[in-house]
C-alpha positions in Angstrom: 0.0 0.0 0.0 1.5 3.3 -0.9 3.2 4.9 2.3 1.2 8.2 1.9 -2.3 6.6 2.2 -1.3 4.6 4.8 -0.7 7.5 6.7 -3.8 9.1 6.2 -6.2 6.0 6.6 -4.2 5.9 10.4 -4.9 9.8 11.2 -8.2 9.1 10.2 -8.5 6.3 12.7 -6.9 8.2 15.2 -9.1 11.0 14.9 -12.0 8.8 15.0 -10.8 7.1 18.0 -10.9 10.7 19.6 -13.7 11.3 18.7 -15.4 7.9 20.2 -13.5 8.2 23.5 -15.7 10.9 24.9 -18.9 10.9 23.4 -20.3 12.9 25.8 -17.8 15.9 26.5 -18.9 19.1 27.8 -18.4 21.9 25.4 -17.3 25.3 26.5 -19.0 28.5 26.5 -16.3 30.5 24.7 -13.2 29.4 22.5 -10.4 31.9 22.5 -8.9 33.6 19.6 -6.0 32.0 18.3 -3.0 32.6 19.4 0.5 32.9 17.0 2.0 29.6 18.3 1.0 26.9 21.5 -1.1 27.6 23.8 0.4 25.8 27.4 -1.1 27.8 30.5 -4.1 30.1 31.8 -4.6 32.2 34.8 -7.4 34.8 35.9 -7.0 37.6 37.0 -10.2 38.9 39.0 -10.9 42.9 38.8 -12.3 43.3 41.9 -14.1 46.6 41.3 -16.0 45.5 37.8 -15.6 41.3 37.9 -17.4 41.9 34.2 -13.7 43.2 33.3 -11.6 40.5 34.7 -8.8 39.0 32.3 -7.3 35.7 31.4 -3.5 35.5 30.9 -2.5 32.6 29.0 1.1 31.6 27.4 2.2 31.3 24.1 4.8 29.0 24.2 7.6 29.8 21.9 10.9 30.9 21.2 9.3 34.1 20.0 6.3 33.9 22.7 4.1 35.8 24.3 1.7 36.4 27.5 -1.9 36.6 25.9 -4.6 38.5 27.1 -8.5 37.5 26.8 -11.4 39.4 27.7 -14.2 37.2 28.8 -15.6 37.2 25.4 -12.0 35.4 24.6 -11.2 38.4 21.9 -7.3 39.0 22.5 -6.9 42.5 23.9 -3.7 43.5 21.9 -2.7 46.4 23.4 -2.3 44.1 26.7 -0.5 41.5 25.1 3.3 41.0 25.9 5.6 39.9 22.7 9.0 39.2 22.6 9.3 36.5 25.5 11.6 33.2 24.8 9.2 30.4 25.7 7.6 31.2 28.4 5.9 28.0 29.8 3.3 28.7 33.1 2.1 31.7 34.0 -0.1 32.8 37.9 -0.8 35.7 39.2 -1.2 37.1 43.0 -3.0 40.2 44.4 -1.5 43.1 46.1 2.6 42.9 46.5 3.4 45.8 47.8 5.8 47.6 45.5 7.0 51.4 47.2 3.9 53.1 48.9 1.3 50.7 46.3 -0.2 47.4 46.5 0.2 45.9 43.0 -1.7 42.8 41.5 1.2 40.7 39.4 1.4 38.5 36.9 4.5 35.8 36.6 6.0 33.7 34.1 8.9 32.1 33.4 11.1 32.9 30.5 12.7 29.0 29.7 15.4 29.6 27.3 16.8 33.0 29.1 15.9 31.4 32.2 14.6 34.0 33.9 11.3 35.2 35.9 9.6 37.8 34.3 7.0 39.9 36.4 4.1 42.3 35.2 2.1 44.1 36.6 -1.9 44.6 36.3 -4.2 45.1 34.5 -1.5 47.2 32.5 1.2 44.4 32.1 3.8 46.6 32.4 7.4 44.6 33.0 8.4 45.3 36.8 11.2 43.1 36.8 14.3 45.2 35.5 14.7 42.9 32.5 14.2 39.1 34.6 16.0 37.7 37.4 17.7 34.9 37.1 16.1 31.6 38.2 18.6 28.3 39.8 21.4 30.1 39.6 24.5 27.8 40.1 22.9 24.6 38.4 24.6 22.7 36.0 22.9 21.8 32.2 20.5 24.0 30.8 17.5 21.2 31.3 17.9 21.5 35.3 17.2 25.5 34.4 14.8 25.7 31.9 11.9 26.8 33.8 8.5 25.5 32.9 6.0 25.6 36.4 5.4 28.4 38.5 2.7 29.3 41.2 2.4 32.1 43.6 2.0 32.1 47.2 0.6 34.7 49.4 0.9 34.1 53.0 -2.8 34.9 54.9 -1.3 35.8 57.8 1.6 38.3 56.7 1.0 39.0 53.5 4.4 38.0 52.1 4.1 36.9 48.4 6.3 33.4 47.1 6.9 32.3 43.6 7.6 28.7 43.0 9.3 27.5 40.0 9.7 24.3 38.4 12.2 23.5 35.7 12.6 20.9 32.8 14.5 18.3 34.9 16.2 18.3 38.3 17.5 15.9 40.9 15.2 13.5 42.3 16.8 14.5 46.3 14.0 16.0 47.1 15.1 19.9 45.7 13.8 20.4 42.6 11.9 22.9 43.1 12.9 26.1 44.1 10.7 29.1 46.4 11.5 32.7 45.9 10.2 35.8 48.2 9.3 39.0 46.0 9.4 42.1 47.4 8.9 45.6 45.8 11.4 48.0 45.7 11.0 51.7 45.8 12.3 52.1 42.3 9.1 50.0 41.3 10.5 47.1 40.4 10.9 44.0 42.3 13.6 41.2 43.8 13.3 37.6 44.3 15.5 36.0 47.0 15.7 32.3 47.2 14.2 31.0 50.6 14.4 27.2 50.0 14.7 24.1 48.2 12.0 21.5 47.9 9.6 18.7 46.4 10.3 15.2 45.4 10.9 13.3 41.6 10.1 10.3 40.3 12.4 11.0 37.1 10.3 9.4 34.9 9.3 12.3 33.0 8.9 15.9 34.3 7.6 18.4 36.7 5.6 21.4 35.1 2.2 22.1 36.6 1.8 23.6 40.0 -0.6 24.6 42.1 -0.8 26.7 45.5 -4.5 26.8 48.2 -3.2 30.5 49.8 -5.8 29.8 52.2 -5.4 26.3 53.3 -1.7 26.9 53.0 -0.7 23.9 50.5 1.2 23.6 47.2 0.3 20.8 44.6 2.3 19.6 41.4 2.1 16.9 39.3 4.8 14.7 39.0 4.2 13.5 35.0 3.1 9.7 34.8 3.4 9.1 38.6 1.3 11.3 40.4 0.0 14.6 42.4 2.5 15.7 45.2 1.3 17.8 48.0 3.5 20.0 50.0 3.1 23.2 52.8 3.3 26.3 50.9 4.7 28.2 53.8 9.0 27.6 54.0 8.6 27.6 57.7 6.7 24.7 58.0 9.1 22.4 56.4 9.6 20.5 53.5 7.5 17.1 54.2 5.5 15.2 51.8 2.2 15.3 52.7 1.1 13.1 50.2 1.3 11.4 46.8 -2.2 10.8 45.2 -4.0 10.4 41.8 -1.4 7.6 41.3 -3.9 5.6 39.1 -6.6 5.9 36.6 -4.9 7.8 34.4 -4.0 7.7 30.8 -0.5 8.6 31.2 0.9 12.2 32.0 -0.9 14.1 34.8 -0.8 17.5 34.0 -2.6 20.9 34.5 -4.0 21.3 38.6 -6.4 24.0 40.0 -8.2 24.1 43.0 -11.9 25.5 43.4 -12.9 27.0 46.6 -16.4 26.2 47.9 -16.5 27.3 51.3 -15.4 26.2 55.0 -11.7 24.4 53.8 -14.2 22.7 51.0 -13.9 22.0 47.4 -12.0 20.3 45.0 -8.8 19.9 43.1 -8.8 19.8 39.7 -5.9 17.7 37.4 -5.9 17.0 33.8 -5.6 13.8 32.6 -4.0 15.2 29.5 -3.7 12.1 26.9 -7.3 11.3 27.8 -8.9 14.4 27.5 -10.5 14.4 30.7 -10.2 15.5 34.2 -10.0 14.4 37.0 -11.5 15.7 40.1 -10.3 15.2 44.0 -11.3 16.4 47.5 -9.7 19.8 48.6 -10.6 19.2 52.3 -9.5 15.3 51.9 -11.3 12.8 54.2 -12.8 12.2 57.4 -9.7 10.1 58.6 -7.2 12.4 56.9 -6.9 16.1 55.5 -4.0 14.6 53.2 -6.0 11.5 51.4 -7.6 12.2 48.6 -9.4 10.1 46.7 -10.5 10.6 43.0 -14.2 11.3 43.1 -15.3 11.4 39.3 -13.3 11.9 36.0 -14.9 14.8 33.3 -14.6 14.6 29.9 -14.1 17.8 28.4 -13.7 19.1 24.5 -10.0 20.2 25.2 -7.4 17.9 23.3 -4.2 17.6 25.2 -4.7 19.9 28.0 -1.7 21.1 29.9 -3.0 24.2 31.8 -5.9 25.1 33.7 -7.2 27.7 36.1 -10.6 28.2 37.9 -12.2 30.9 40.4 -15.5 30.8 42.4 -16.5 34.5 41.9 -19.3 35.3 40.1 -18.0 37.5 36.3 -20.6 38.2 34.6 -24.0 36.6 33.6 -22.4 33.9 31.1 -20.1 33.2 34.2 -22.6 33.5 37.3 -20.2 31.1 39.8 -17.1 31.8 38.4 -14.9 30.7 35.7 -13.2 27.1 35.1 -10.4 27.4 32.2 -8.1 25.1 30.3 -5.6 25.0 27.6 -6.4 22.8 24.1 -3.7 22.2 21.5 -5.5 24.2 18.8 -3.7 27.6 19.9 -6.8 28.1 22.2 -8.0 28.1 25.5 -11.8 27.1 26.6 -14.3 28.6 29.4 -16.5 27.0 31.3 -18.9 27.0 33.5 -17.2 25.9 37.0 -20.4 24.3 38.3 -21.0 22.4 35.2 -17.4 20.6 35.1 -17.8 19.5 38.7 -21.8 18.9 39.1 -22.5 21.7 41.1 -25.8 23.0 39.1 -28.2 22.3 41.3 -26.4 23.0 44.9 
């Protein structure tokens, strides 16, 4: 059989094969426009005096990359946009660091192949980071400092803001990844200083999603092909595992986490299941015999394909978004909103 229709009778069947495995996927509210390149990683950003105007950041991940920006509607908002950046991989954000005399809402990626942490600031997205600082400084080979994961911290009780970063490989001793305090500087920019080193590896594959609960006071990642890790966000409390869950059930790289907030220490934790197109939903709170096990509860198909990122919020945006806002990355150069209480079964509650 000639080589070339081969091929094509095998995408076809792959495609269909897709399109069989989840018959029933939930389809989003809005698509995004298209971004230039590859789509990787969301986060919201929630304005707080019109929640109609809030923002989605998401990264275009490239050697000639960018930090999107989405209006609710997911039109691109151009003059927000941030070009220029060399594969930036994850992007979070955190309210109020306070930078000089003003509390400043921030938005943080990770630059991989200057290896640097880039900072903005918003809604603006103005750089506030004197070009990038330098992230893993003093580690040999370029894949134990190509960053890829990052997740901010904000301490309840002192307001001190942490960025965690994650990188394409590290060593599996129990320091791969790496926290950094940020504080402003009167100038208006602002410094990272390295507080500790942290978080276990399996070495099968890599560590790229991460996840922080500010208010419960724990940081998530998924360890790719093995599993969720669960860690204290705060330095001070050490640098125990807590616990190693979602182990099983899943198709083969665990990827994108988020955590939704519904009240009293409740909710749930969110991971993709990336090669399955589905995700797979946990207990925030964990269980009666213990805060750290946490059993899956269901698994969601969605219409992403191949979904690294993710990010969800419980406040209501708008009257499309009434409870908030659930959104993921899909491999088309887009990312997809939902309706939070629709992915995890919340309609009538």
């Amino acid at each position: 059989m000639n080589l070339a229709i081969l091929a094509a009778i095998m995408l076809l069947a792959a495609c269909s094969s897709k399109s069989e495995k989840n018959p029933n996927a939930l389809k989003p509210e809005v698509i995004t426009e298209k971004v230039r390149y590859d789509t990787d990683d969301p986060a919201i950003w929630i304005n707080k005096e019109d929640p109609s105007q809030s923002l989605i950041i998401g990264t275009d991940k490239n050697v000639d990359g960018a930090l999107y920006v989405f209006d609710l509607n997911g039109k691109i908002k151009e003059d927000l946009v941030v070009r220029n950046l060399q594969r930036p991989n994850n992007v979070d954000i955190a309210y109020g660091l306070l930078i000089g005399d003003k509390l400043v809402d921030i938005a943080v990626t990770g630059e991989r192949l200057t290896q640097k942490m880039r900072i903005y600031s918003l809604p603006d997205m103005k750089p506030i980071d004197g070009g990038g600082i330098p992230m893993f400084e003093g580690e040999t080979g370029e894949e134990h400092r190509d960053l890829m994961g990052v997740a901010l911290y904000k301490n309840s009780s002192n307001g001190t803001i942490y960025a965690i970063m994650g990188r394409k490989n590290g060593p599996r001793d129990g320091t791969y990844l790496w926290q950094y305090k940020l504080t402003g500087r009167e100038d208006g920019t602002v410094t990272a200083e390295l507080v500790r080193k942290f978080g276990q590896f399996s070495g099968v594959k890599e560590i790229e999603a991460i996840a922080v609960d500010d208010e419960l006071g724990y940081v998530y990642y998924s360890d790719e092909s093995v599993g969720v890790r669960k860690y204290y966000a705060d330095p001070e409390k050490g640098n125990e595992e807590l616990a190693l869950f979602a182990k099983e059930g899943f198709a083969h790289d665990h990827e994108g986490v988020s955590i939704f907030d519904s009240g009293n220490g409740k909710g749930f934790i969110i991971v993709s299941d990336q090669q399955a197109n589905e995700f797979k939903i946990f207990p925030r709170e964990g269980t009666a015999q213990s805060i750290h096990d946490h059993p899956m509860l269901k698994s969601v198909p969605l219409s992403t394909n191949q979904s690294d990122g993710s990010d969800i919020t419980n406040i209501p945006l708008n009257s499309r978004f009434p409870k908030g806002i659930f959104v993921a990355m899909s491999d088309d150069r887009t990312f997809q909103f939902y309706r939070p209480e629709v992915v995890l079964g919340l309609e009538n509650k």
